[in-house]
C-alpha positions as CSV (number, residue, x, y, z in Angstrom):
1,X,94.0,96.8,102.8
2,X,96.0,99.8,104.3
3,X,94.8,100.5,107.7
4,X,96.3,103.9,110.0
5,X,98.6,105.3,107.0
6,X,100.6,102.6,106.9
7,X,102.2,101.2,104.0
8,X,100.7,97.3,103.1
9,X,104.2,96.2,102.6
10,X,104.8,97.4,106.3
11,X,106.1,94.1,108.4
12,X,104.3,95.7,111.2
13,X,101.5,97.3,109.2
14,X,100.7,93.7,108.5
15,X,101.2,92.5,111.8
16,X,99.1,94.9,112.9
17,X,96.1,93.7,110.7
18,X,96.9,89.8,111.4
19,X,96.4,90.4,114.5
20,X,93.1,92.6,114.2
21,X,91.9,89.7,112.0
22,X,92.8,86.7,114.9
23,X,91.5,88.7,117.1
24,X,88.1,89.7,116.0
25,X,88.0,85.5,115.1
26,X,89.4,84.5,118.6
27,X,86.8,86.4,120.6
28,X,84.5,83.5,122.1
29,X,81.5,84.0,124.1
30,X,79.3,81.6,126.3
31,X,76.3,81.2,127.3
32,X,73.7,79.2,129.4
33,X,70.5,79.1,127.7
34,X,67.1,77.5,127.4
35,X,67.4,76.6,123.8
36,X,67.0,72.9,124.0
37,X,66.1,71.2,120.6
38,X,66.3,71.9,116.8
39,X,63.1,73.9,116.6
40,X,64.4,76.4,118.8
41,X,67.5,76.7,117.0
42,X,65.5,77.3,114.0
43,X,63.5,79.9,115.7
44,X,66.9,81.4,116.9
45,X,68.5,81.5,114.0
46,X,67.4,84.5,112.4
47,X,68.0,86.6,114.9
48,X,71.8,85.2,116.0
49,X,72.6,85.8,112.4
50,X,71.1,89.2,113.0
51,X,74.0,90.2,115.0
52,X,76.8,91.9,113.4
53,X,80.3,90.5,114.1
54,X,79.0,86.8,114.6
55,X,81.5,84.8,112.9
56,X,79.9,81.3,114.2
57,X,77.8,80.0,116.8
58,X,76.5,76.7,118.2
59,X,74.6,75.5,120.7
60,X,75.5,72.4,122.4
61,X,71.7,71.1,123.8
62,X,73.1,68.1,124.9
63,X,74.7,70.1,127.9
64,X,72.2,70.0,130.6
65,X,72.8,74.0,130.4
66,X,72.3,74.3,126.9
67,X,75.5,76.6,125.9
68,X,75.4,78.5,123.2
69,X,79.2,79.3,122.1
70,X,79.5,82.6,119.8
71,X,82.9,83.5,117.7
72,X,83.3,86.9,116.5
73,X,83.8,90.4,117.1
74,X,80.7,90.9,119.7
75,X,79.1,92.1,122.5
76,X,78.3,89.7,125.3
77,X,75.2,92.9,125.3
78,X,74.3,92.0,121.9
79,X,74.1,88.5,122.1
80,X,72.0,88.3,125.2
81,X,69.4,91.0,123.5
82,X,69.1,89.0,120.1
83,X,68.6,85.7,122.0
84,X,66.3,87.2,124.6
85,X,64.1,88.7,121.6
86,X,63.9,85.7,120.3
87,X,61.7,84.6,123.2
88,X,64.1,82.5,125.2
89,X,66.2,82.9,128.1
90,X,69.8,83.5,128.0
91,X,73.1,84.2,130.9
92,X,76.7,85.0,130.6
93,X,79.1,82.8,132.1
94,X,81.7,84.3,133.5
């Protein structure tokens, strides 16, 4: 997949790319929310996976704070929107 004009042999070219791609994957959000049992994940759901660039998410409702962890290549903006249209409360932690 030539990206810029470079060659796809290019050591850097695909350095370049590798690094896009590890990048976009390494990109990990968090979140407190009031998502705090298996219905609303199911009523989450649809929306999360809504949200282009979301490679994986989870929500750990064990944590007192209910974190929900997102993996991608995403807005913090987008995440909170998709979550809050879902009807449930969400906050950035910094």
């Amino acid at each position: 997949m030539p990206s810029r004009g470079c060659k796809p042999t290019t050591n850097l070219c695909i350095q370049l790319l590798y690094h896009h791609h590890i990048s976009a994957m390494d990109n990990k959000l968090q979140f407190k929310t009031n998502i705090n049992c298996n219905g609303c994940i199911r009523s989450v759901t649809g929306f999360i996976n809504d949200v282009p660039g979301i490679q994986h998410w989870e929500v750990d409702i064990d944590n007192p704070e209910k974190i929900l962890t997102v993996q991608g290549n995403v807005s913090p903006e987008a995440v909170v929107e998709a979550v809050e249209e879902a009807g449930f409360d969400i906050a950035p932690i910094a």
